[in-house]
GUBANU-556346 format. One record per residue (C-alpha): residue in three letters; x negated, y, z. Coordinates in steps of 0.1 Angstrom, whole numbers, plus 2048, in hexadecimal, padded with zeros to 3 digits. Example, Ala and Ser with C-alpha at 12.3 -4.5 7.8 and 13.67 -1.06 7.14 Angstrom:
<sites>
ala7857D384E ser7777F5847 
</sites>
This chain:
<sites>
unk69DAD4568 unk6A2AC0589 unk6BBAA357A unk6C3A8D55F unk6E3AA4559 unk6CDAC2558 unk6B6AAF53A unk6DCAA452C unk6E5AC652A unk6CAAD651A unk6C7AB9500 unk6EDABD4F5 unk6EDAE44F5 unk6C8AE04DC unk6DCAC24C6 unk6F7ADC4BF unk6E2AF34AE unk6E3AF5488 unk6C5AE347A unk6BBAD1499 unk6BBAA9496 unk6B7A9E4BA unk6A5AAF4D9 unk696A9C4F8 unk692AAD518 unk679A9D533 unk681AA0553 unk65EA95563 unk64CAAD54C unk666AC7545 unk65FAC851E unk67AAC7502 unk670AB74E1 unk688AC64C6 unk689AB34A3 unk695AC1484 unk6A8AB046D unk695AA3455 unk695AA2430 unk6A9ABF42F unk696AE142B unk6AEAF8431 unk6BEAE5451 unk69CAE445C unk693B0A459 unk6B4B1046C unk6A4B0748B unk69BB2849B unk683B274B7 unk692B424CA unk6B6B344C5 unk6A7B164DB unk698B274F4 unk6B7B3B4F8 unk6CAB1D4F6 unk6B9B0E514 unk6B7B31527 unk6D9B34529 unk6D8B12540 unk6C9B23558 unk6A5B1254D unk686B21540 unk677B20520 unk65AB2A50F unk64AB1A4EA unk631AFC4EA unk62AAEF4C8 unk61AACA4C1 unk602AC64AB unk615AA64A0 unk623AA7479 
</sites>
């Protein structure tokens, strides 16, 4: 990502997935923090890993797993 409209993009294309609740995209590191939606189990389980790094792939960007350690 070299622009705000680059981290713009990739946030809206992650919010449009089922299950995800927000997504924010930092353009001085270059990491993506997905949320799911809480409270919801099943909303939450629909959030598929690979459909996010597809979903950022098919920007033209990168994207490999990085899990936090944070519940």
């Amino acid at each position: 990502m070299t622009c705000g409209h680059c981290t713009s993009r990739v946030e809206e294309a992650l919010t449009a997935l089922p299950g995800v609740r927000s997504a924010t995209a930092s353009l001085e590191t270059g990491i993506v923090t997905v949320a799911a939606v809480a409270g919801d189990q099943l909303l939450a389980a629909a959030v598929q890993l690979p459909a996010v790094v597809q979903a950022i792939q098919e920007l033209g960007f990168g994207a490999e797993p990085h899990f936090s350690q944070e519940a």
